[in-house]
C-alpha positions in Angstrom: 45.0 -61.4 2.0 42.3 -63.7 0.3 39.9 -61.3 1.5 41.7 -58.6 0.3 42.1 -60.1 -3.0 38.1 -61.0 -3.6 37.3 -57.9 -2.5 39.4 -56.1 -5.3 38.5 -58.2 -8.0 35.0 -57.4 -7.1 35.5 -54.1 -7.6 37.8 -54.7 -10.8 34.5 -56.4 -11.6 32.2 -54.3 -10.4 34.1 -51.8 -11.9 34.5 -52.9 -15.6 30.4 -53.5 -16.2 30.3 -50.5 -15.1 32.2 -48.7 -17.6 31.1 -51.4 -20.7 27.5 -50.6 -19.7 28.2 -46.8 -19.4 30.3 -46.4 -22.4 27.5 -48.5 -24.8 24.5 -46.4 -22.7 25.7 -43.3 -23.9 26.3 -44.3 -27.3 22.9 -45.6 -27.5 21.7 -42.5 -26.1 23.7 -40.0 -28.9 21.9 -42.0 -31.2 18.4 -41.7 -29.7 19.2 -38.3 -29.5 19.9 -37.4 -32.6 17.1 -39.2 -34.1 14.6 -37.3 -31.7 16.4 -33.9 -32.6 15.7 -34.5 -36.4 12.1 -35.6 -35.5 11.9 -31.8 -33.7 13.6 -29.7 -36.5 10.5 -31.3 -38.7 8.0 -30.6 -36.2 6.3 -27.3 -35.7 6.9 -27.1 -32.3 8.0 -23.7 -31.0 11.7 -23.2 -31.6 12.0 -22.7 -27.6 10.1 -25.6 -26.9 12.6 -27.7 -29.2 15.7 -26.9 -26.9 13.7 -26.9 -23.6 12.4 -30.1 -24.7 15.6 -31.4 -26.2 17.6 -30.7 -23.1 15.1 -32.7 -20.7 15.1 -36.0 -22.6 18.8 -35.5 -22.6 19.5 -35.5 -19.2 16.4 -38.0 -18.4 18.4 -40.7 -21.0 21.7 -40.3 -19.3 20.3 -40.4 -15.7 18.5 -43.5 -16.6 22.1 -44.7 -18.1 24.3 -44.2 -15.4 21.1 -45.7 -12.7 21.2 -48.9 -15.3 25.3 -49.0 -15.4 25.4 -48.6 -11.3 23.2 -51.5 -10.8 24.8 -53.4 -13.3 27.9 -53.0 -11.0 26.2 -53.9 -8.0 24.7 -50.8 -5.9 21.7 -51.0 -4.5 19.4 -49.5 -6.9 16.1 -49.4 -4.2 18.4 -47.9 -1.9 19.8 -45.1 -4.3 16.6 -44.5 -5.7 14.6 -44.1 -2.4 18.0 -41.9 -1.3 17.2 -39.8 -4.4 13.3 -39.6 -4.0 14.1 -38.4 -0.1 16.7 -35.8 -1.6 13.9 -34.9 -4.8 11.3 -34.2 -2.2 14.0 -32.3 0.6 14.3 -30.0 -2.9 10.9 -29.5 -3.7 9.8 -28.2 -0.5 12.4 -25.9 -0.8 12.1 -24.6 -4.2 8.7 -24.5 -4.7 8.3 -21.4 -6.3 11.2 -22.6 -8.7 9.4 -26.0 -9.3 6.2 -23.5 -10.1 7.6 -21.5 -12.7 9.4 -24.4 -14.2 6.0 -26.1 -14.6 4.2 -23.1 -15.5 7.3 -22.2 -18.3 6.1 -25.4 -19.6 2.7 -24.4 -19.5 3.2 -21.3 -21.8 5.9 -23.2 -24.3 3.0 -25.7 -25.3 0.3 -23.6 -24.9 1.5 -20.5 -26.8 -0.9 -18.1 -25.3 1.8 -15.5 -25.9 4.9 -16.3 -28.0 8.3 -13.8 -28.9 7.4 -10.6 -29.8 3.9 -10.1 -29.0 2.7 -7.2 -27.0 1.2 -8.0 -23.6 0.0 -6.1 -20.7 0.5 -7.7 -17.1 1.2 -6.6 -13.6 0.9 -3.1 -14.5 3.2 -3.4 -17.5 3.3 -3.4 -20.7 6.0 -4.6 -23.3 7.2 -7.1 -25.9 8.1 -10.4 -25.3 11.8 -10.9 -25.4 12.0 -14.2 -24.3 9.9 -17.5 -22.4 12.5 -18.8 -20.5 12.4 -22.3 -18.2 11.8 -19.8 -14.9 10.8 -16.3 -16.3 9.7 -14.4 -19.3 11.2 -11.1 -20.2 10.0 -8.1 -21.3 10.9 -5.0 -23.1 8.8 -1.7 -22.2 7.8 1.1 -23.8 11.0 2.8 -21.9 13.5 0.9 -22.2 13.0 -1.5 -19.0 13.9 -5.4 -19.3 10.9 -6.6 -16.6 11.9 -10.5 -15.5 8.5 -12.0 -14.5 8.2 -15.3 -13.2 6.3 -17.9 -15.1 4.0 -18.4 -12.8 2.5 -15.3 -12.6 1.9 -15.4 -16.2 -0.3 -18.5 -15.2 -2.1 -17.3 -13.1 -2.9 -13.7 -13.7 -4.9 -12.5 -16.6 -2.3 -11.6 -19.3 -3.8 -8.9 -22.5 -1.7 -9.9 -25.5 -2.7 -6.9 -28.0 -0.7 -8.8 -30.6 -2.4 -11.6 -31.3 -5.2 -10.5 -33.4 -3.0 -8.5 -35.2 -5.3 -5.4 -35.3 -6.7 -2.7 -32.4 -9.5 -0.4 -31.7 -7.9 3.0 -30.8 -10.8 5.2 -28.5 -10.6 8.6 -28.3 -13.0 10.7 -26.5 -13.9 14.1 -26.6 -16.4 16.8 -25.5 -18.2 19.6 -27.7 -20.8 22.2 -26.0 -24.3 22.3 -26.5 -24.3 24.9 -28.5 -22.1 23.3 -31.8 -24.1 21.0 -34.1 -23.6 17.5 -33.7 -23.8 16.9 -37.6 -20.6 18.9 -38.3 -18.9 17.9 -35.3 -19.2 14.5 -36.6 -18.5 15.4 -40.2 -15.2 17.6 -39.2 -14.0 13.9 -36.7 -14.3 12.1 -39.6 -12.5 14.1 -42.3 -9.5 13.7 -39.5 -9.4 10.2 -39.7 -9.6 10.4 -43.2 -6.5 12.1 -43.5 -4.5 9.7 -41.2 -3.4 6.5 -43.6 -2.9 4.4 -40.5 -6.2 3.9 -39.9 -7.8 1.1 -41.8 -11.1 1.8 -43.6 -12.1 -2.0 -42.6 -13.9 -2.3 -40.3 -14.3 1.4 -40.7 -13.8 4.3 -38.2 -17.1 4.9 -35.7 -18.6 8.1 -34.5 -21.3 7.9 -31.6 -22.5 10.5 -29.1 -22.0 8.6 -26.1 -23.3 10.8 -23.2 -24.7 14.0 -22.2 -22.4 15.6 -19.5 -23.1 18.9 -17.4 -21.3 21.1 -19.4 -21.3 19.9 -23.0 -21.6 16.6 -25.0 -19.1 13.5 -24.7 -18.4 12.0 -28.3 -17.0 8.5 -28.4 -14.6 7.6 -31.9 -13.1 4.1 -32.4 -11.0 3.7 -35.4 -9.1 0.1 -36.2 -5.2 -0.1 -36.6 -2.4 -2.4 -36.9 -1.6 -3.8 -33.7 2.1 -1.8 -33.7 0.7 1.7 -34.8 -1.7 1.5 -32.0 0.3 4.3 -29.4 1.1 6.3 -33.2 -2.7 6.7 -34.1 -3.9 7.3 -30.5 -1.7 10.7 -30.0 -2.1 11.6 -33.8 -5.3 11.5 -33.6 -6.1 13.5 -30.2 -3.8 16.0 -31.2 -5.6 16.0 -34.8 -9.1 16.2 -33.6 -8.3 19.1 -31.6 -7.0 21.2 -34.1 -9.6 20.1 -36.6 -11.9 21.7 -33.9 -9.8 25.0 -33.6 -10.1 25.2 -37.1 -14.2 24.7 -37.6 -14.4 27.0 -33.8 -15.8 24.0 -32.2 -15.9 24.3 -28.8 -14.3 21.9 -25.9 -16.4 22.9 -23.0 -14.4 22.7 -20.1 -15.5 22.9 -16.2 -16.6 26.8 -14.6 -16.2 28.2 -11.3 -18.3 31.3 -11.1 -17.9 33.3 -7.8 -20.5 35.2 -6.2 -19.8 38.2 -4.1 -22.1 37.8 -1.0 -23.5 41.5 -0.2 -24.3 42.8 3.7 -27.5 44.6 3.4 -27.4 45.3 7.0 -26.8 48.6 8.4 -24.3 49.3 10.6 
């Protein structure tokens, strides 16, 4: 019965420094806590980083409360620690691709190379940034898809953000035959961008023959817009340019297949 009774008051023990530890950790935590979620609400630090951010010191603090509280109650802190190394790194061989695009969400919190709402091309799609989650980052096409891609991808692939330097170069190209003069073809292009106020005079709209093809004259045009009336000016403008042409009878040369009729001049 002595044994008995030792062993329960250790655990009473055991038991109560426990609790008393645990119960002043955590209180000393929510203090910490909230003094390192004022010090974020000053910073500039992405609003997603914040929470991320936020969320792991949280759980760090209180795991390294209940580790303190366990040893203060006797366990085998070595033990439990090595046990939860062992488990850590059963985990991580597991999940690697998880632990990859939780790093690489990181990566792209802190680094900002794209941030909500900027429009990005990768893996043969294109959209706005929804979202940079811990594992993925979201996107919202052109048609109405939500694409998921994971982190690490964005990583490690080349990633176009067309948003970030908040103005584009629209390219059109088009053809006009020998025969029309260069000067007015040139002077008709431009009166069409002239007439479309999405396209900013500065820098100002180009005109350049760019190459002499088989059956006419390829002209290259870049003209400078705002980043979000990119896809607007592009088909304006190549529908614009054409009719301009119709109107000044400029010609589009197009490819000819001429057929020859192959005579017998033998006698039967």
């Amino acid at each position: 019965m002595d044994s008995l009774y030792r062993a329960l008051w250790q655990f009473a023990n055991g038991f109560l420094r426990f609790s008393v530890v645990l119960i002043i950790g955590v209180l000393i935590v929510k203090i910490i806590l909230v003094s390192i979620k004022k010090m974020l609400v000053k910073s500039k630090v992405d609003h997603t980083a914040k929470t991320f951010l936020f969320s792991l010191l949280r759980v760090i603090l209180f795991g390294i409360v209940v580790i303190t509280a366990l040893g203060t109650a006797g366990v085998n802190i070595s033990s439990l620690i090595t046990a939860l190394g062992a488990a850590a790194l059963t985990a991580g061989l597991a999940f690697q691709d998880t632990l990859k695009n939780f790093v690489s969400g990181m990566i792209l919190l802190f680094n900002k190379p794209i941030t909500a709402g900027d429009l990005i091309q990768v893996n043969n799609y294109e959209g706005y940034v929804d979202s940079i989650r811990i594992f993925y980052t979201q996107i919202h096409t052109f048609d109405n898809r939500v694409v998921q891609i994971p982190n690490s991808q964005l990583t490690t692939n080349c990633i176009v953000n067309c948003s970030v330097a908040g103005t584009r170069r629209v390219d059109v190209k088009v053809s006009v035959s020998y025969e029309d003069n260069l000067t007015k073809v040139k002077s008709v292009i431009y009166d069409a961008i002239s007439k479309n106020p999405l396209i900013l005079t500065d820098p100002e709209p180009k005109v350049y023959v760019n190459k002499h093809l088989d059956s006419g004259v390829e002209i290259l045009i870049f003209m400078w817009t705002d980043h979000r009336n990119y896809y607007t000016v592009l088909f304006e403008m190549e529908e614009k340019i054409k009719l301009a042409f119709d109107e000044n009878e400029i010609t589009i040369p197009y490819p000819h297949v001429q057929l020859a009729e192959k005579t017998d001049k033998k006698r039967l």
